[in-house]
C-alpha positions in Angstrom: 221.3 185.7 -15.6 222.3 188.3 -13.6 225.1 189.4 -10.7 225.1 192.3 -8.1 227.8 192.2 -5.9 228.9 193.7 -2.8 232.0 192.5 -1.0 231.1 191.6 2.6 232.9 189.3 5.1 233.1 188.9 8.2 235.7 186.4 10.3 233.6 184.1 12.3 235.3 181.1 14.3 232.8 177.9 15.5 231.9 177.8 19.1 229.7 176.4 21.4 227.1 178.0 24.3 225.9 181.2 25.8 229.3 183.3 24.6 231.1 182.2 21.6 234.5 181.2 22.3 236.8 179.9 19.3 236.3 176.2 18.5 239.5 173.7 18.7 239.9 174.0 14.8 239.8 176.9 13.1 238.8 177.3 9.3 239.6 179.7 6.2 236.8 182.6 6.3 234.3 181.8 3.6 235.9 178.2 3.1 233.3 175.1 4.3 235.4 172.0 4.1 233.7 168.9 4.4 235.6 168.6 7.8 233.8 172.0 9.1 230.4 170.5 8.2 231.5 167.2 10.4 232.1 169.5 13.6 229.0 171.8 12.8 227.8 170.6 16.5 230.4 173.3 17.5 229.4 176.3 15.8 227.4 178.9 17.3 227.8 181.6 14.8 226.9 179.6 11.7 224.6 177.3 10.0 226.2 175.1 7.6 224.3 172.9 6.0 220.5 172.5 6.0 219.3 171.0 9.1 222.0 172.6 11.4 224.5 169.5 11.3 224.7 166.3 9.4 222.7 164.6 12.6 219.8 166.8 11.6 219.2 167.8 15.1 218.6 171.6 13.5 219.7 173.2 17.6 221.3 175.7 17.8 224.6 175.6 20.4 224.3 179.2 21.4 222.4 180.7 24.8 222.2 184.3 24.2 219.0 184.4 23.4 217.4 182.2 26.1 213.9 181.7 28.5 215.2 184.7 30.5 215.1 187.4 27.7 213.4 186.0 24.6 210.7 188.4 25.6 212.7 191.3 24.3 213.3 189.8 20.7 213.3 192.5 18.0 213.3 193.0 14.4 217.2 193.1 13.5 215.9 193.4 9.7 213.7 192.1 7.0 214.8 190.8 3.4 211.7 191.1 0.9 212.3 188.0 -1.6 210.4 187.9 -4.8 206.4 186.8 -5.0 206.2 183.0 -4.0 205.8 180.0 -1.9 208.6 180.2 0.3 210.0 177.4 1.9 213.9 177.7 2.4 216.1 177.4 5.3 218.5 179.8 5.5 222.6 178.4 5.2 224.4 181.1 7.2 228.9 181.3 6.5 231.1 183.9 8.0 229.2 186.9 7.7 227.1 185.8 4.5 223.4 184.2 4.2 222.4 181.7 1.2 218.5 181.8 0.2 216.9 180.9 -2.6 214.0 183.1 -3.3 210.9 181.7 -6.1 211.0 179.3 -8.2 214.7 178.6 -7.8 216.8 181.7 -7.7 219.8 182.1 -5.3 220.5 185.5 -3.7 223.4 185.7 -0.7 222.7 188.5 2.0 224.6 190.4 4.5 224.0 188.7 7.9 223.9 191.9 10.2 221.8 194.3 7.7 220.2 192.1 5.5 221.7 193.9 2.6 221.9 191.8 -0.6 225.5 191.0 -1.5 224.7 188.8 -5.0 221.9 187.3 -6.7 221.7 184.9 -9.6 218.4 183.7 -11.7 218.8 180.5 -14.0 217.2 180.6 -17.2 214.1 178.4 -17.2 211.1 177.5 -19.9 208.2 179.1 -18.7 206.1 176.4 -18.8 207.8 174.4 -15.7 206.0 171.0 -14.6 205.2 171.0 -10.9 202.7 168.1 -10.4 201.5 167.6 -6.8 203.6 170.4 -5.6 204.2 173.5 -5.4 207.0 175.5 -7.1 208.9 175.9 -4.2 212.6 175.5 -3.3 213.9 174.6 0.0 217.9 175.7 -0.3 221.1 175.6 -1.0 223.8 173.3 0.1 227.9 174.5 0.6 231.4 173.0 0.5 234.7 174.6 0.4 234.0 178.2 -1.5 230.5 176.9 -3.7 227.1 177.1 -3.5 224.8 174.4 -5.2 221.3 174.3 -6.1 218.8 172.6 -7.8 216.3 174.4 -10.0 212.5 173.9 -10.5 213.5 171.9 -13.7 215.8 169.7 -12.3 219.1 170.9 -12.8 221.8 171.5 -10.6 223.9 174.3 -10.7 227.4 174.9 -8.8 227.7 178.7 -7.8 230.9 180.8 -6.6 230.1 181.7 -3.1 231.5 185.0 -3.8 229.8 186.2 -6.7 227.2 183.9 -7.4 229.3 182.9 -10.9 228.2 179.6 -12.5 231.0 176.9 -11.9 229.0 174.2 -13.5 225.8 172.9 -13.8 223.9 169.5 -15.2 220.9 167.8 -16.1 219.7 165.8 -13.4 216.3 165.0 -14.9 213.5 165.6 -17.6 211.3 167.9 -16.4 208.4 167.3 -19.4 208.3 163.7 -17.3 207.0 165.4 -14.3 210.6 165.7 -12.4 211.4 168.7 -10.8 213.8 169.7 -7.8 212.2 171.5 -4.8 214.9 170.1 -2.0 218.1 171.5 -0.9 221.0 169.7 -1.6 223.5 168.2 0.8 227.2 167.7 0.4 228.9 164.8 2.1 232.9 164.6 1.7 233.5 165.5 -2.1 229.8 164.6 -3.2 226.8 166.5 -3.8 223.5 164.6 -3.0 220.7 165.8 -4.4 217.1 164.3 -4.4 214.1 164.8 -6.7 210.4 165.4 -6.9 207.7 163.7 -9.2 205.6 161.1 -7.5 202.6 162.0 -8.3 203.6 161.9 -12.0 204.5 158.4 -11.6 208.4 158.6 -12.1 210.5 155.8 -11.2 212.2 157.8 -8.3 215.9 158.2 -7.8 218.6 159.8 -4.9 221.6 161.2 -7.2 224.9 161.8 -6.1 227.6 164.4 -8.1 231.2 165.7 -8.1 231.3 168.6 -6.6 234.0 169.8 -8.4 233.2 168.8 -12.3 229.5 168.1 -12.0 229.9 164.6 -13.3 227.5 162.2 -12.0 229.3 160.0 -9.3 226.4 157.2 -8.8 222.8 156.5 -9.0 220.6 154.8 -6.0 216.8 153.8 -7.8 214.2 154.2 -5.4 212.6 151.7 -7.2 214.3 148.3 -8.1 214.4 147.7 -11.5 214.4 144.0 -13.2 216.4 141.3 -12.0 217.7 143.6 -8.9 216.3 142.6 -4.8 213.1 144.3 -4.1 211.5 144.5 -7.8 209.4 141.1 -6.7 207.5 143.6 -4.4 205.6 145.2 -7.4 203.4 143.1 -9.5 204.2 143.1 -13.3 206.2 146.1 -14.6 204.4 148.3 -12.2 207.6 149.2 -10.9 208.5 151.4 -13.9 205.7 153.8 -12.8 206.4 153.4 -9.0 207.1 156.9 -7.8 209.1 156.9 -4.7 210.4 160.7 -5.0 213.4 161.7 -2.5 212.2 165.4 -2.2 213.5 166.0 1.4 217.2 166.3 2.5 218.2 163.3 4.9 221.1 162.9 7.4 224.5 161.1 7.4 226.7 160.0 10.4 230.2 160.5 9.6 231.6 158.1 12.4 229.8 155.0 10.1 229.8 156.9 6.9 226.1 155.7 6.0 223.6 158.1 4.4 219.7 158.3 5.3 216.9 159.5 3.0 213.6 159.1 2.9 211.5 157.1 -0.2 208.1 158.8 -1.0 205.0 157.2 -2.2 204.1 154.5 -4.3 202.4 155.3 -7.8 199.6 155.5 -8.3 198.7 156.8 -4.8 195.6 156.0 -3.9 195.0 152.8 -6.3 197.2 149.9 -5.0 195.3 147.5 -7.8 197.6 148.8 -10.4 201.0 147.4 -7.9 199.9 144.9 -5.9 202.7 144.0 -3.4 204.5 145.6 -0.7 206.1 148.4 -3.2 209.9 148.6 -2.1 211.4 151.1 -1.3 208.6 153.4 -1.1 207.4 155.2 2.0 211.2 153.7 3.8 214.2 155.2 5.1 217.5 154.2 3.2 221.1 153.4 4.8 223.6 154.2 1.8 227.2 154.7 1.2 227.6 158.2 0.4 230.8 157.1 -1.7 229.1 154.4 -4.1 225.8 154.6 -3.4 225.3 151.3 -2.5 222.2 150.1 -0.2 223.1 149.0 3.6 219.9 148.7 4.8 216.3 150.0 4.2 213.4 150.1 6.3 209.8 150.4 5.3 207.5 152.2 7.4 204.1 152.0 5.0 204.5 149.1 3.4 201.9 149.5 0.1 200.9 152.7 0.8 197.6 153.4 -0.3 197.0 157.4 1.6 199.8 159.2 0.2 202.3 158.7 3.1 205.5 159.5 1.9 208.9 159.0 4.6 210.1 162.2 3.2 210.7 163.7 7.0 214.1 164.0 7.8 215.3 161.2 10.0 217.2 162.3 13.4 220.3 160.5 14.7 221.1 159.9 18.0 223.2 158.2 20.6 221.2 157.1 23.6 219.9 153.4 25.5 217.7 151.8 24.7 216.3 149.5 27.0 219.7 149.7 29.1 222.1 149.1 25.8 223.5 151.9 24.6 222.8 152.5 20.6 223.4 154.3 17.7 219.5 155.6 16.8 217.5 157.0 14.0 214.4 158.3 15.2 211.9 159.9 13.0 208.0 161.1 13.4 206.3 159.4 10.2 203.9 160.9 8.1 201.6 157.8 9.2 200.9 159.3 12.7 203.7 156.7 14.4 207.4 157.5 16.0 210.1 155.2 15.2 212.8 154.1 16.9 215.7 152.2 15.0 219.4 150.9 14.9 220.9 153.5 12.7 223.8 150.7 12.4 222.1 147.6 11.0 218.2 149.0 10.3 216.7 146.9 13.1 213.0 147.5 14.1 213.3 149.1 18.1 210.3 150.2 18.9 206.9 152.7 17.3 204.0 154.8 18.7 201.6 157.0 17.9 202.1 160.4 18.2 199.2 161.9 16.4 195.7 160.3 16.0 195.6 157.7 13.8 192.4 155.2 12.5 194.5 152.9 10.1 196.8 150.2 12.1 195.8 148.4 15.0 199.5 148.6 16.1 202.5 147.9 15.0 204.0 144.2 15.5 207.4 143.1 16.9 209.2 143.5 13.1 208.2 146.7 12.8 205.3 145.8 10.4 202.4 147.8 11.0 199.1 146.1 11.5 196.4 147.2 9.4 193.0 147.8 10.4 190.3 146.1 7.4 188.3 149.0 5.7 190.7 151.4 5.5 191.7 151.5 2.2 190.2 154.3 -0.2 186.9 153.2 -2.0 184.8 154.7 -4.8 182.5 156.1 -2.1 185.2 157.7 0.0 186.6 156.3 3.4 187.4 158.1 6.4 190.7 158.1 7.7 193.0 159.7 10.2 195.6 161.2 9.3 194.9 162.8 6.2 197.1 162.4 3.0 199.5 165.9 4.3 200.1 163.7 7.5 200.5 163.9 10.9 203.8 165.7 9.8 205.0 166.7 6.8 208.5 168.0 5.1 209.0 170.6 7.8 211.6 169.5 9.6 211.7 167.8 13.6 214.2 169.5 15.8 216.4 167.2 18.5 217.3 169.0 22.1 221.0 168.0 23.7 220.0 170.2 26.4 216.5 168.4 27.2 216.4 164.7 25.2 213.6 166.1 23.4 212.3 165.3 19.8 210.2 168.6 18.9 207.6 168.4 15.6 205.0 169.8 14.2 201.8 168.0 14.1 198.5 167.6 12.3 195.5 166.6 13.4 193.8 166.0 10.8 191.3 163.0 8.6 190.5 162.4 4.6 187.9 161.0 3.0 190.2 158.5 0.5 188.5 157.8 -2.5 190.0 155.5 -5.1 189.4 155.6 -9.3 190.9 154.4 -12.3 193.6 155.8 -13.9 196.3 155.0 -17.1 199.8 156.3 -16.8 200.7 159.1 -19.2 204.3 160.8 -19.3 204.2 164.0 -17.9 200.7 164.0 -16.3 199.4 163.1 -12.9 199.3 159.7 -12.4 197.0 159.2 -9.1 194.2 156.6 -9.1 192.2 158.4 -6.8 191.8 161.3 -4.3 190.9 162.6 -1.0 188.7 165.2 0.9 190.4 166.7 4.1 188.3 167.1 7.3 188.3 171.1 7.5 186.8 173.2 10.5 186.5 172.1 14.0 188.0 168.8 13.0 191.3 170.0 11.7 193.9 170.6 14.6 197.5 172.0 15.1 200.6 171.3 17.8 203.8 171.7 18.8 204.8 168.0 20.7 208.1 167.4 22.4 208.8 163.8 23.0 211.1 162.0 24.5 213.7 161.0 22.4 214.0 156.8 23.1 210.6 156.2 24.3 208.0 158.4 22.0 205.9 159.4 25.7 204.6 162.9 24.9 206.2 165.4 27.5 203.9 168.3 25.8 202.3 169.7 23.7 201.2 173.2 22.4 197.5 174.2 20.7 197.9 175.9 17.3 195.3 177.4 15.5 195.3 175.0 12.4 197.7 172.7 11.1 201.4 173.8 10.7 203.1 174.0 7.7 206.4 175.0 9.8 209.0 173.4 11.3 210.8 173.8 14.6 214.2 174.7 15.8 215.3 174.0 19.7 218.2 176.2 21.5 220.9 175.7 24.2 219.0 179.0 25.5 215.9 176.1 26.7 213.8 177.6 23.7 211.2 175.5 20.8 211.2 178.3 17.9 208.0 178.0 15.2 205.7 179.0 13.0 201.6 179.0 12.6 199.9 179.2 9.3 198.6 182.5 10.8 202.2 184.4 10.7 202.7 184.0 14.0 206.7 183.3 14.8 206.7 182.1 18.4 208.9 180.5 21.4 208.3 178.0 23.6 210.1 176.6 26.8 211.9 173.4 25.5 211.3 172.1 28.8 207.5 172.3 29.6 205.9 174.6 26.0 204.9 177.1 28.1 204.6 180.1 25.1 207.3 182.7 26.3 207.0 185.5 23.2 204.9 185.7 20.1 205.5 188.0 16.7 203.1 188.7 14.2 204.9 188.5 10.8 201.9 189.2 8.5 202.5 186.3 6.3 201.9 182.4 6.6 204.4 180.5 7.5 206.0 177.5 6.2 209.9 177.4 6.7 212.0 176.1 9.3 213.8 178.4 11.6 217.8 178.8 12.3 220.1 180.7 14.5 223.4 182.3 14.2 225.7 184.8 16.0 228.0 187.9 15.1 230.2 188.2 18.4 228.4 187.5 21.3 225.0 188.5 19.3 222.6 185.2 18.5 220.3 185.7 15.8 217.1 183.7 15.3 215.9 183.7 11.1 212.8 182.9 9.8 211.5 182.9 6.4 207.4 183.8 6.5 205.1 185.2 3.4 207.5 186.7 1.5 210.6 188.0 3.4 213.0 186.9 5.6 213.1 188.2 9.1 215.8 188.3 11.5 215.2 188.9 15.4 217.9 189.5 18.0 217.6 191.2 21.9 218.0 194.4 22.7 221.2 193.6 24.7 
C-alpha cells in the first residue's frame, strides 16, 4: 500500500441557493457527523454522501451555475485515474474530493486544482472473481474524519480522511464464491452499510451493517430467507440457498422514521425459474429496515419470480407530497421492469405504477401492486422476444429528484432481448444462470433523458440520446438536468421543458453520475467519463 500526502483544507460552511450563505449549524472542517449528513439538503458547497442526501434526490441546492449561463461552462481541471471501468460518484468535504479509481483504490483530490492530496491501493489476489459484472467501484462513503470502502474482493476498509491510513478493515465475504463489492457504502448514525455483488454466481444475498468505529459486524439482513424464517415458503425446495438477491446499489434512509431502503437483485438462476418455483422473496423488492438492528419493516416486491434479470437495484427516492389529496410520506422509484412506482414509504403500501419505458411483459399492474403477466413471455429454448431487455429500462445509474420543479429525472433504455432459457447445476464460484439473452442492437436500441412528475409517473419530457445511457442524472436549483451519453458527451438540459442548453465532448464514454459543489460563491459540476474526472465551472 502506498500514501502521498499533501495537506490541503479549506473551511466550507453548508448553505443553500444561488450564493452560499452559512447554514444554521455549523460543523468542524473535515469532520462529517452523522448529524451533517442528516441536513445535507443545506449544503451547497459539499456532497456528503453518495446520492447528494440520505433522500437520494442527488440536486444540488446551489444556482450559480444556472439556465442563464451554463453556456459558458469550462474545464476548471481534469484528474486522470488509472485504466478502468469507471463508475464512481464523487464525495466532496471541505475543500477535499474522495474517488476511488480501478478496481478499488481510493485516492482524495484537491477540489479547486484537482491536485492529488493522498492515495491508497489495497493488496488484492490477482485473480479477483467478478461474475456478471464488471470490476468496477462506485465510491466511498464518510462519517466524522474516515473514509470507508469496499474492495473488489469484498472487504471493507476504514481510511483516515487525512492520510488515507488504514483504521481497520474486515472480511465481509468470500470472494472464490463469486462475492465481490462494487457499491459505495453508506453510513447511517454510527453504522456503516455496505451491500454486495454476486447474483449471477448464485450467492444467497445479504445487506451488512458495521461499526464504524471497530469494524465489528453490527447485524446481518439475508436477502434470502433462510429455513423456518417468513418468506423461505416462496422458493421451492432448498432453492433458496442458491437464490441470489445481490444488494449492489446504495439505497436511501429517512431519518425522521429511521427506516432504511435497499434494493434486492435477481433471483438465481436468472433466466430458469424451473429450478425455484415460487414467488422468490425478497428478490427484485425494495426493503424497509431498521438501520440499528437490521430488522425487516416492510418489503415490497416489484418482479415477483423474475425470470429476465430485473434486479430493484435502482436507488429508491423519498418524498413528501399528496397523493390523491392525502398528504404522504413516498418512495418512488423507476424499475428496471419499465414501470414507475409509487409507495407509502411508512408502512410499504402499493399507491400506484406506470410505464415509463416500453414494455411487452405485463398487461398492467393490479390494485396490490402485483403485476399482471402477459402468457409467452417467459425465456424458451428458441428465444423470446421481450421489451425491456435484461440491462432494463434503467439500470444502477442513479434517478435525480427536482425541489425546484417536482420532477423525477432518469435515464432510459429502450431496448428488447431475445430470452432464452437452458439447464444449468449450481457450482461454487461459477456462473450460475440457466439461460441467456440476445439484445436488439441498431435501429431498435434507443436512449432518453425523461422527467416525470413526481406523484403521478405522466411524462413531462423527454430527450433523444444516441443509444442507451449508462449515466445517471443530477438536477440543480439553477433549473438544470446534468448527464452523460455513451458517446462522451456531458450535457445540460432545462429541468423545466429538456430543451438541451450546452454540450461537452469529453472523449470518453460515460457511465457515472454527476455532482456539484462550490468554493465561495463558485458551483462546480463533476463528472467522471473514460478515465478522468472532469470538473466544469463559469467563467464568472
Amino acid at each position: 500500500m502506498k500514501y502521498t500526502m499533501i495537506l490541503s483544507l479549506v473551511l466550507i460552511f453548508a448553505c443553500s441557493s444561488p450564493v452560499p450563505t452559512e447554514s444554521p449549524a455549523v460543523f468542524e472542517t473535515g469532520k462529517v457527523p452523522y448529524e451533517r449528513i442528516v441536513e445535507a439538503n443545506q449544503d451547497s458547497l459539499n456532497w456528503l454522501t453518495y446520492s447528494g442526501n440520505y433522500q437520494s434526490h442527488r440536486y444540488a441546492p446551489f444556482a450559480a451555475i444556472n439556465r442563464q449561463n451554463v453556456s459558458t461552462l469550462k474545464v476548471a481541471w481534469v484528474y486522470q485515474t488509472s485504466p478502468g471501468l469507471l463508475e464512481v460518484t464523487p464525495i466532496v468535504v471541505d475543500g477535499l474530493m474522495y474517488i476511488t479509481e480501478p478496481p478499488s483504490t481510493v485516492t482524495a483530490l484537491d477540489v479547486g486544482t484537482g491536485r492529488k492530496v493522498w492515495t491508497w491501493s489495497p493488496e488484492m489476489p490477482s485473480n479477483v472473481k467478478t461474475l456478471g459484472f464488471p470490476p468496477a467501484n462506485r465510491g466511498v462513503a464518510i462519517l466524522n474524519q474516515t473514509v470507508y470502502v469496499g474492495t473488489l474482493d469484498a472487504q471493507l476498509f476504514a481510511l483516515d480522511a487525512k492520510s488515507g491510513a488504514v483504521r481497520w478493515s474486515t472480511r465481509v465475504a468470500d470472494n472464490r464464491t463469486g462475492h465481490a463489492i462494487t457499491t459505495a457504502p453508506i453510513v447511517v448514525k454510527d453504522k456503516v452499510i455496505i451491500g454486495i455483488s454476486g447474483g449471477e454466481a448464485g450467492i444467497r444475498g445479504f445487506l451488512d451493517a458495521y461499526d464504524s468505529e471497530t469494524g465489528e459486524q453490527a447485524w446481518r439482513f439475508w436477502t434470502i430467507p433462510g429455513e423456518g424464517e417468513p418468506g423461505v415458503g416462496t422458493w421451492e425446495g432448498d432453492s433458496w440457498k442458491t437464490g441470489a438477491g445481490a444488494t449492489w446499489v446504495p439505497g436511501s434512509y429517512d431519518p425522521e422514521l429511521d427506516l432504511l431502503y435497499w434494493g434486492v437483485g435477481n433471483p438465481g438462476p436468472d433466466w430458469n425459474g424451473d429450478y425455484r418455483k415460487g414467488d422468490n422473496l425478497y428478490t427484485c423488492s425494495v426493503v424497509a429496515l431498521s438501520p440499528s438492528t437490521g430488522k425487516m419493516k416492510w418489503y415490497f416486491q416489484f418482479t415477483p419470480h423474475d425470470l429476465h434479470d430485473w434486479d430493484a437495484n435502482q436507488t429508491s427516492i423519498l418524498i413528501d407530497g399528496k397523493f390523491e389529496g392525502e398528504k404522504r410520506k413516498m418512495l418512488v422509484t423507476a424499475n428496471r421492469n419499465a414501470f414507475y412506482y409509487l409507495l407509502d414509504r411508512e408502512t410499504g403500501e402499493y399507491l400506484r405504477a406506470v410505464p415509463y419505458a416500453k414494455q411487452t411483459w405485463a398487461k398492467g399492474i393490479d390494485k396490490n401492486g402485483r403485476p399482471e403477466v402477459l402468457p409467452d413471455t417467459e425465456p424458451t429454448e428458441e428465444g423470446t422476444l421481450v421489451f425491456p431487455s435484461l440491462q432494463g429500462a434503467t439500470n444502477w445509474f442513479s434517478p435525480s429528484y427536482s425541489r425546484q420543479t417536482e420532477y423525477f429525472y432518469v435515464a432510459t433504455r429502450e431496448m428488447g432481448s431475445y430470452y432464452f432459457k437452458s439447464k444449468v447445476e449450481y457450482e461454487p464460484g461459477e456462473f450460475f444462470l440457466g439461460g441467456g439473452e440476445q439484445a436488439l442492437q441498431g435501429d431498435e436500441a434507443k436512449g432518453h433523458i425523461k422527467a416525470l412528475e413526481a406523484t403521478t409517473g405522466e411524462i413531462k419530457w423527454s430527450f433523444d440520446l444516441h443509444s442507451p445511457p449508462w449515466a445517471g442524472v443530477m438536477s440543480t436549483a439553477g433549473g438544470l438536468v446534468f448527464a452523460g451519453t455513451n458517446e462522451g458527451n456531458f450535457i445540460a438540459l432545462d429541468a423545466f421543458t429538456g430543451e438541451a442548453l450546452w454540450d461537452f465532448q469529453t472523449g470518453g464514454a460515460i457511465r457515472a453520475n454527476p455532482i456539484s459543489y462550490g468554493i465561495g460563491n463558485r458551483q462546480y459540476i463533476a463528472i467522471a467519463a473514460g478515465n478522468a474526472i472532469y470538473v466544469f465551472t463559469t467563467e464568472n
